[in-house]
Structures are given as C-alpha cells and as structure tokens.
PADREN-207876 format. One record per residue: x, y, z of N, C-alpha, C in turn. Coordinates in steps of 0.05 Angstrom, whole numbers, padded with zeros to 5 digits, always signed. Layout:
XYZXYZXYZ...
This chain:
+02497+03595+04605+02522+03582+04609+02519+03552+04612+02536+03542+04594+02540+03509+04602+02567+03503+04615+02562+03480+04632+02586+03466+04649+02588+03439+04637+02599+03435+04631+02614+03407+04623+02644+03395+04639+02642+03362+04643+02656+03345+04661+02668+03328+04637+02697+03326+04633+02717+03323+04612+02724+03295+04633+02718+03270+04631+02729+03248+04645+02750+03237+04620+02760+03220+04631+02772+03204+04604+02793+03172+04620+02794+03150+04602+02813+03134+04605+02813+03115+04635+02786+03112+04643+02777+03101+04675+02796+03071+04671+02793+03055+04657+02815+03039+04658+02810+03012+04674+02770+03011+04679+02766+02993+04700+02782+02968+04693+02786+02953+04713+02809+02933+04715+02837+02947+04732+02834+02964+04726+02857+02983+04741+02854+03005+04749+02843+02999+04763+02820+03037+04778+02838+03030+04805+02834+03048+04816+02852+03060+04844+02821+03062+04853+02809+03041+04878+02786+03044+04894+02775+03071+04902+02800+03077+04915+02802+03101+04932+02794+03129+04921+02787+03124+04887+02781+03154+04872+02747+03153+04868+02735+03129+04864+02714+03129+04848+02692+03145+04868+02690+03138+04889+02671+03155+04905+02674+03180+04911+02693+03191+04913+02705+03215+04913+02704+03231+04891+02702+03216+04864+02688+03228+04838+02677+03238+04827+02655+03218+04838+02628+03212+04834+02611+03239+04863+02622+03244+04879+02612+03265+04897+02623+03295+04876+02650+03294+04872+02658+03326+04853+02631+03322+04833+02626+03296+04816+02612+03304+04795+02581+03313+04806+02568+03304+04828+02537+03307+04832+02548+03336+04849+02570+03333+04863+02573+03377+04867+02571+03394+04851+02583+03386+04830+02595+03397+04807+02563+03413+04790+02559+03392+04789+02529+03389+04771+02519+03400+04746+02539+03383+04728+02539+03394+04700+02524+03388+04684+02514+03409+04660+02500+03391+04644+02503+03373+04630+02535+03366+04620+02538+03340+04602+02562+03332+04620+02565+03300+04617+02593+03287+04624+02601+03278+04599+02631+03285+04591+02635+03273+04566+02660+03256+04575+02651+03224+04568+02673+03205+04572+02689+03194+04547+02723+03207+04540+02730+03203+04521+02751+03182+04521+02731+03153+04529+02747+03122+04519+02764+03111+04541+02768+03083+04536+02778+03062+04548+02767+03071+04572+02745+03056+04568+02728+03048+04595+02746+03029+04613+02752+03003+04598+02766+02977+04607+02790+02974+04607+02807+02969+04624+02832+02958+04618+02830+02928+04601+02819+02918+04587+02825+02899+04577+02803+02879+04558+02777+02903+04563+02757+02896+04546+02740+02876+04566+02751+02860+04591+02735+02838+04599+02703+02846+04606+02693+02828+04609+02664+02828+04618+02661+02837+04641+02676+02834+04662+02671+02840+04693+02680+02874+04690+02708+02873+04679+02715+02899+04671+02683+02927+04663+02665+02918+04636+02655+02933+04622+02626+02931+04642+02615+02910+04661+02598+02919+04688+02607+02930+04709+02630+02932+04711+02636+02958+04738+02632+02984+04723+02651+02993+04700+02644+03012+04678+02617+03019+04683+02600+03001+04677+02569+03009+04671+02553+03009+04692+02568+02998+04719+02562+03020+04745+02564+03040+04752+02590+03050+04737+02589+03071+04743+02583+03095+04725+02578+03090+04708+02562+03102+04694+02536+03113+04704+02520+03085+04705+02491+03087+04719+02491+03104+04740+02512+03111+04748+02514+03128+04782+02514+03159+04775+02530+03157+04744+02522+03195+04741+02498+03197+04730+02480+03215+04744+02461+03220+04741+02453+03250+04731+02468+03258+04700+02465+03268+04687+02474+03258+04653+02463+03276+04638+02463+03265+04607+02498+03260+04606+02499+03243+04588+02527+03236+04580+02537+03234+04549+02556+03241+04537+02567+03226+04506+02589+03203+04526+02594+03194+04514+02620+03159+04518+02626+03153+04491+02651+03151+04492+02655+03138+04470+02673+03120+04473+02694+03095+04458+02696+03075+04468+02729+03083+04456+02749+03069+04470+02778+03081+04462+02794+03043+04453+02815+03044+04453+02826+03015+04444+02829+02999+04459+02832+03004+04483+02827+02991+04506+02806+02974+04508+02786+02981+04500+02753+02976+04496+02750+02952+04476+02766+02951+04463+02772+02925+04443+02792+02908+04454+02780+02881+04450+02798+02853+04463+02817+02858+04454+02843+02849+04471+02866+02843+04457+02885+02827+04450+02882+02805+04469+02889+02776+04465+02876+02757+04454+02855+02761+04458+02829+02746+04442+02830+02747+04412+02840+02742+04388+02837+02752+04365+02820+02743+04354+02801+02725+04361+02781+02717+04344+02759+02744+04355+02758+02746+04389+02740+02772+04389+02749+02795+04375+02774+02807+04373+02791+02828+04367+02780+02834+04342+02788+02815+04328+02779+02831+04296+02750+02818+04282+02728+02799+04298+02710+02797+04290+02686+02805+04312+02700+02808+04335+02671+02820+04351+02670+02842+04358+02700+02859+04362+02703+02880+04358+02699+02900+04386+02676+02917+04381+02659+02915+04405+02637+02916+04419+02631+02888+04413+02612+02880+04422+02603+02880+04445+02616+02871+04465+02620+02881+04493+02608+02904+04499+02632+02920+04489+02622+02957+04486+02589+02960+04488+02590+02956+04463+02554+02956+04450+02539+02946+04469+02546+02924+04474+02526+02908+04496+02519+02930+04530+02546+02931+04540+02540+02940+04567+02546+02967+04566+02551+02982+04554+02561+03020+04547+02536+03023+04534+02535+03022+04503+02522+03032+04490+02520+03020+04463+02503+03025+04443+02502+03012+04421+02507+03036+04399+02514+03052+04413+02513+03073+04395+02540+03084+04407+02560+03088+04374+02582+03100+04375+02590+03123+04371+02560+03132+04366+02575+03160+04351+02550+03173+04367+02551+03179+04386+02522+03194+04404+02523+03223+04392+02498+03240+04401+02498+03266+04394+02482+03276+04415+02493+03290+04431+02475+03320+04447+02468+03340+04435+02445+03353+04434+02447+03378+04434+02425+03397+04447+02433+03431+04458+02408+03432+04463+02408+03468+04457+02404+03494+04469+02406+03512+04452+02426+03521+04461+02454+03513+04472+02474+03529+04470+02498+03516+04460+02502+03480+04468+02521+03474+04455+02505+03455+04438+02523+03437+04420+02520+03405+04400+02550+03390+04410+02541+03365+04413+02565+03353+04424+02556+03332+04412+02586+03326+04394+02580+03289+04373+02608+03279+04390+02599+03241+04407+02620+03223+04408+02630+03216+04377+02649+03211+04368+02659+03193+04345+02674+03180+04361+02676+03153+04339+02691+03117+04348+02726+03121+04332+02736+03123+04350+02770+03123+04342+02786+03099+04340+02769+03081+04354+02793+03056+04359+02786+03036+04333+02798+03026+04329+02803+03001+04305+02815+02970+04315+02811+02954+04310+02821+02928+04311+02849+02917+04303+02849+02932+04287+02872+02939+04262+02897+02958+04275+02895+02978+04282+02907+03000+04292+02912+02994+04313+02911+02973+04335+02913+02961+04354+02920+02991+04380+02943+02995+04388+02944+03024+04401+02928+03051+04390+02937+03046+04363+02925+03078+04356+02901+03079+04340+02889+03102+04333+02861+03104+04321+02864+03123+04305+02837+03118+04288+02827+03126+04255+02801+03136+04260+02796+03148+04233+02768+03163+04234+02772+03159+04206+02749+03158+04192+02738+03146+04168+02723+03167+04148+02725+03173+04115+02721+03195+04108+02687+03196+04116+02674+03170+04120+02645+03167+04119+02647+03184+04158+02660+03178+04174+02651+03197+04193+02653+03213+04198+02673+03233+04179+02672+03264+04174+02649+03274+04160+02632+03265+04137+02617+03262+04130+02588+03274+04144+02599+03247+04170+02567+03250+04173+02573+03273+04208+02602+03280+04200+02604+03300+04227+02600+03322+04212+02596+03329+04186+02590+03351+04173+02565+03351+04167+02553+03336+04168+02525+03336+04168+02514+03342+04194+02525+03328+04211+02513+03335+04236+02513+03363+04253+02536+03376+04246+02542+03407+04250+02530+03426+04233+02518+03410+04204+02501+03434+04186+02488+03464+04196+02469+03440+04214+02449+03459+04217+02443+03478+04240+02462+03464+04261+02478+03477+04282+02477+03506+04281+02468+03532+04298+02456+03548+04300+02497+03559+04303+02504+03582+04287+02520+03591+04290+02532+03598+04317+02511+03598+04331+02518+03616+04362+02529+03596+04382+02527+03573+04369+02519+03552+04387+02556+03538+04389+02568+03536+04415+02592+03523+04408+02591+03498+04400+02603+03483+04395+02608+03454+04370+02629+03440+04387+02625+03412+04396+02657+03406+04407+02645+03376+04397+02667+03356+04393+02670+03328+04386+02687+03320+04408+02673+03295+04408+02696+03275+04436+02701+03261+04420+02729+03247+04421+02743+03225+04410+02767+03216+04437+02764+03182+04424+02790+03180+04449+02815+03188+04437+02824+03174+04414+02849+03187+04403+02849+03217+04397+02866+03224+04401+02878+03264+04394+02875+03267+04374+02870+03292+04362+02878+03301+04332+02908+03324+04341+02917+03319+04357+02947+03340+04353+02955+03323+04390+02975+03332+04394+03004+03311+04406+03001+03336+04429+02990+03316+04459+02993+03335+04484+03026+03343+04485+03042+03366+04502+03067+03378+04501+03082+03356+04507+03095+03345+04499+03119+03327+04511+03115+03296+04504+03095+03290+04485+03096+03268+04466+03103+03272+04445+03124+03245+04443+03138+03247+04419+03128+03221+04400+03129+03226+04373+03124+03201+04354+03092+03213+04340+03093+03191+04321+03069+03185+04298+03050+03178+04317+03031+03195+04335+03008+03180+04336+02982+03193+04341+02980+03213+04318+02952+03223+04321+02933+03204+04300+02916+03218+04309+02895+03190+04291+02897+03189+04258+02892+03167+04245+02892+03164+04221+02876+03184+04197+02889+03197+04184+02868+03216+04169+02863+03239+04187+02883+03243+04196+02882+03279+04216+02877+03299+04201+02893+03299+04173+02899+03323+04162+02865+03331+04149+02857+03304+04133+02841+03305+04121+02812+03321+04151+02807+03310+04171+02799+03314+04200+02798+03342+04208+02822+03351+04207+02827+03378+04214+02820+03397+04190+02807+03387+04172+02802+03407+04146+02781+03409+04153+02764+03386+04156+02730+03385+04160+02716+03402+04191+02736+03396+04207+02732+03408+04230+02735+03428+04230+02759+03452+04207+02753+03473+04208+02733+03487+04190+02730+03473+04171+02703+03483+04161+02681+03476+04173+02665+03456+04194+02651+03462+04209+02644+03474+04231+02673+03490+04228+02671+03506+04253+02673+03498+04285+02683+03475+04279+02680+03461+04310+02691+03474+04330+02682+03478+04355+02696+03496+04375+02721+03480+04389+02712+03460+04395+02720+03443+04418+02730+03404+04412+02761+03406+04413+02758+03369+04405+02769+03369+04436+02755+03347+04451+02762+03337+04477+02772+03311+04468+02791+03302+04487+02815+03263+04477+02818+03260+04509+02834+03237+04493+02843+03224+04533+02873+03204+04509+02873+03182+04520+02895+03166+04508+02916+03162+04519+02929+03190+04523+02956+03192+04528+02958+03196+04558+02931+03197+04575+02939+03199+04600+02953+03226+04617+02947+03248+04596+02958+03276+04598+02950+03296+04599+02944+03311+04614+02921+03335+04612+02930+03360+04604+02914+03372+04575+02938+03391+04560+02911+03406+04548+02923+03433+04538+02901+03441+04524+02922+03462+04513+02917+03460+04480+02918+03477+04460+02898+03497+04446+02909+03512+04429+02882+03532+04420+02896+03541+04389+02914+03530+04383+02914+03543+04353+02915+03523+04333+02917+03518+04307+02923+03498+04298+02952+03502+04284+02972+03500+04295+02997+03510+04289+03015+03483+04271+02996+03461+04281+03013+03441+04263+02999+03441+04241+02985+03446+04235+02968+03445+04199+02970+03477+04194+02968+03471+04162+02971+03496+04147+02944+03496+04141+02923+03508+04165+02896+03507+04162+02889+03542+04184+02879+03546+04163+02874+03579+04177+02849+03592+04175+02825+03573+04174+02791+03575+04170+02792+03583+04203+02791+03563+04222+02785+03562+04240+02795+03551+04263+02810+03557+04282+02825+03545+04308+02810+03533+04324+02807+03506+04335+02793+03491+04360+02809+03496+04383+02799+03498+04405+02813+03489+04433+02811+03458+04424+02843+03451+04425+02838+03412+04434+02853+03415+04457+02831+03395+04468+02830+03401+04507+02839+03357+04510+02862+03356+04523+02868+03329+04533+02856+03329+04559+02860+03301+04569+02851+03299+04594+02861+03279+04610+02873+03269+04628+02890+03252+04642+02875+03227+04649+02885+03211+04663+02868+03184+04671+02856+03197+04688+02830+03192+04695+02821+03197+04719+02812+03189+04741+02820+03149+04738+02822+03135+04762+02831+03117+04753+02853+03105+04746+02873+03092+04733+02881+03091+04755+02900+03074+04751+02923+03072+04776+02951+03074+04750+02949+03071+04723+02963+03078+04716+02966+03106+04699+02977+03122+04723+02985+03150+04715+03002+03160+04694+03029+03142+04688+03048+03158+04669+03047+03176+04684+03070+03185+04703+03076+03204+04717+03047+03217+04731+03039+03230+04723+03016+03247+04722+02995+03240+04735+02984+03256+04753+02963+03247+04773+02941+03238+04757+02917+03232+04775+02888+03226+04769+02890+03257+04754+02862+03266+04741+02857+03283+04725+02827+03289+04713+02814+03304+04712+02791+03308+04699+02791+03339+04700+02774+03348+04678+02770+03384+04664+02743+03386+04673+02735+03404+04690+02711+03421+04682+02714+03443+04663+02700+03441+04642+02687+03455+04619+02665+03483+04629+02670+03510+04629+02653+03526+04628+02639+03544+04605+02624+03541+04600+02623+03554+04569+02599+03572+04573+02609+03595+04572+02595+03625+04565+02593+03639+04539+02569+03631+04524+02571+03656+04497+02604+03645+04473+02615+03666+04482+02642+03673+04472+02666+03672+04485+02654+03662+04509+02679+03647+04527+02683+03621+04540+02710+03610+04540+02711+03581+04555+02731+03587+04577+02723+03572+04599+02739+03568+04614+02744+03543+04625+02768+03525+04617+02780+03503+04627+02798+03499+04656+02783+03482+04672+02792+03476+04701+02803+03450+04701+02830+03446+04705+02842+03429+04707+02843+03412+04734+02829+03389+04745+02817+03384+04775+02838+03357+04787+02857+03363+04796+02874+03341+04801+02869+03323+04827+02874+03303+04833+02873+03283+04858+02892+03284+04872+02880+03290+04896+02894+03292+04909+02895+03269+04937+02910+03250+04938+02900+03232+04953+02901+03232+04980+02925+03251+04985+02923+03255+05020+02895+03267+05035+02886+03284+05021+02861+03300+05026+02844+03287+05020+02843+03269+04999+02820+03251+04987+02788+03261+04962+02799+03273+04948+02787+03290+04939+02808+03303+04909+02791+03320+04893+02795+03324+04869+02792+03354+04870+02819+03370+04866+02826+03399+04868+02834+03415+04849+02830+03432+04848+02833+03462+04828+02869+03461+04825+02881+03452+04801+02917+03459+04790+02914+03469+04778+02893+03477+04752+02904+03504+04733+02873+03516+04730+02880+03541+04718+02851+03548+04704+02861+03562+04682+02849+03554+04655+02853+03570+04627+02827+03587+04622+02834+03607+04605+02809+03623+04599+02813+03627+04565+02786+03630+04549+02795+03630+04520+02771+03649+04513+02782+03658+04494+02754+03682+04475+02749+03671+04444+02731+03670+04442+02722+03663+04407+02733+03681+04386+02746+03690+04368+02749+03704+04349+02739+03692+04321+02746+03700+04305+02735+03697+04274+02756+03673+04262+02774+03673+04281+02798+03653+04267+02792+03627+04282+02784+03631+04305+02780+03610+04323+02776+03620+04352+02791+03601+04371+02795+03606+04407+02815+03614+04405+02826+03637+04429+02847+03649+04426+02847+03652+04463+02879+03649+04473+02874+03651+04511+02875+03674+04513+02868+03688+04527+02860+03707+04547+02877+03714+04570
C-alpha cells in the first residue's frame, strides 16, 4: 500500500500563519510516501515569496513531485514574465519541471501547465505528452500511474467557463491510452474528485481526476483550507478529503471516497 499527501495552491505571500505548523505536524503524522505539490507556490512569483516556499518545503521530510502553477510566473514584471519565465521557480523549487517518482507500486510524473502567454490558464504541449508516453511505457501494468499538473484536465462541480488546459482533448486521448490512473490539480481552489470521463467521447480508460483546495491560502473562494490523503491498495483508492479547521487548530477528516480499478477505468464503490 501507498499513501500519498495531495497539497496544492500554498499561495506564499498569502498563507494564513496559523495553518503551516499545524500541516506540517498532519504531514510528519501522516507519513506518506510521496507529497505531491500541484502549483502556485507564490502568490506573486516574488523572491521572498519562493524562500518561505522553499522552507517549507525543506521541512517535509519525505520524497516530493512540485510542480509550478501561474502564479509561479511574474506578473507585472513583463520583461521577467515572458523572458525569464521561471526562473525564480528553477532557482529556489527546482530546476526540473517535469519530475518523475517511481518505485514498485506507483510512477508519478509532475508536468509544467503554466505559460506566460496563457497568463491565468495553462497548456501542455504535444512534445509533453510525448514524453508522458514515454515515460509510462514501460511502467509495469500493475503499477498505478498518476500525473500532477496545476491546471485541471476537466472543471471541479460548480465551475463554469473555458478553462481546462490547452490541448485537453488531444491530453485526455494520450492519458487514456497510457492508462493513467490518477490526474491530481489544484487552481481553482476546490476540492473535487471525479472518476469517469464523461466529458470526452473517450472510452479506453477512465482516471480519477482528484482537485484539491488551497491549503494555506488565506484566499479560500468560499471553501476552507484543504488537502487529500491518497491511499492506494492494488486495485483500490481511497481519497480523504482533510479540511481546516481553525477553532480546533488542526486539519480533519470531511469526506472519504472509495474507488475500484476496472478494465474501463476507476469506478466508486
């Protein structure tokens, strides 16, 4: 069995004090084998911003994917915006955008969603499907498959408008022919989880896409702090939805999903 820690959207520049230590204790209780952080580290890309980030990073003291969301790119700056990009990122996160875990039960690939260009929303590129089909090749059938991205490939319940990532359709073809088990997002600040692919006329293979809320933001969009523990057994998942609770001070059990593998895909239980 693997446990996996679904963070997403920290937002430093705009973190709520009062969550990060209290986090950071669920996650070393918790004690999972991967943390997967899906984007916008920074509220604003700054420098002071992307060293608190990379404190707290340094503080989980287990393996991690991160990947970097739009936030993460300057945005008043336009000379950094569309020529340095993120550099920042690179410098104090990571230099590597597209990380890969793997070990004998799951494979976990970060991909880079945000653009310069796309300013709010994000793209994926035919060269990174590519090399996400390459990277899932050889991937031991048994083994579940999940990708982190910050942008979504499908719209948590109750967003409305154009804004899954660029080249979804083409995305969601490749993903079901690699069989991917699992797409984890953040973005929207919403913690949601689907299991069929009901908006594409795609019927190889169903992902759980699992959202995930801010998880120390101070800006909520309605919606509390938020983070998923990930349980993954064989042929089963189970998604824990862990909400903040601030009177208590601490991060608590609101939902629990259960899912089974089939031949079509994940299916709930």
């Amino acid at each position: 069995m693997r446990t996996l820690i679904h963070l997403s959207d920290l937002h430093f520049g705009r973190v709520d004090p009062m969550i990060v230590t209290p986090l950071l204790d669920f996650i070393r209780i918790t004690n999972p084998h991967l943390v997967a952080i899906s984007g916008d580290l920074t509220q604003r890309a700054r420098i002071r911003e992307f060293q608190l980030a990379r404190g707290f990073l340094g503080s989980i003291p287990f393996p991690q994917i991160v990947v970097p969301g739009n936030h993460d790119v300057p945005l008043h700056n336009l000379f950094s915006r569309f020529l340095g990009k993120l550099d920042r990122y690179r410098c104090f996160i990571s230099d590597d955008l597209e990380p890969f875990y793997h070990d004998l039960e799951i494979a976990v690939l970060g991909m880079n969603t945000a653009r310069s260009f796309a300013w709010k929303g994000g793209r994926i590129s035919r060269g990174q499907l590519e090399k996400l089909r390459a990277r899932f090749r050889n991937v031991p059938k048994s083994s579940v498959k999940i990708v982190v991205t910050h942008h979504s490939f499908d719209l948590p319940k109750g967003v409305i408008g154009n804004y899954l990532v660029g080249r979804t359709k083409l995305a969601m073809q490749t993903i079901a022919e690699s069989h991917i088990d699992l797409l984890l997002a953040g973005h929207f600040h919403i913690g949601a989880t689907g299991y069929t692919s009901t908006g594409y006329e795609i019927k190889k293979y169903a992902p759980l896409i699992v959202s995930c809320g801010t998880s120390t933001s101070t800006r909520g969009r309605g919606e509390p702090n938020s983070l998923n523990v990930i349980e993954i057994d064989d042929a089963k998942i189970t998604i824990a939805r862990q909400t903040w609770r601030p009177k208590r001070c601490l991060f608590d059990l609101l939902s629990t999903e259960r899912f089974s593998r089939t031949e079509e895909g994940w299916k709930q239980t």
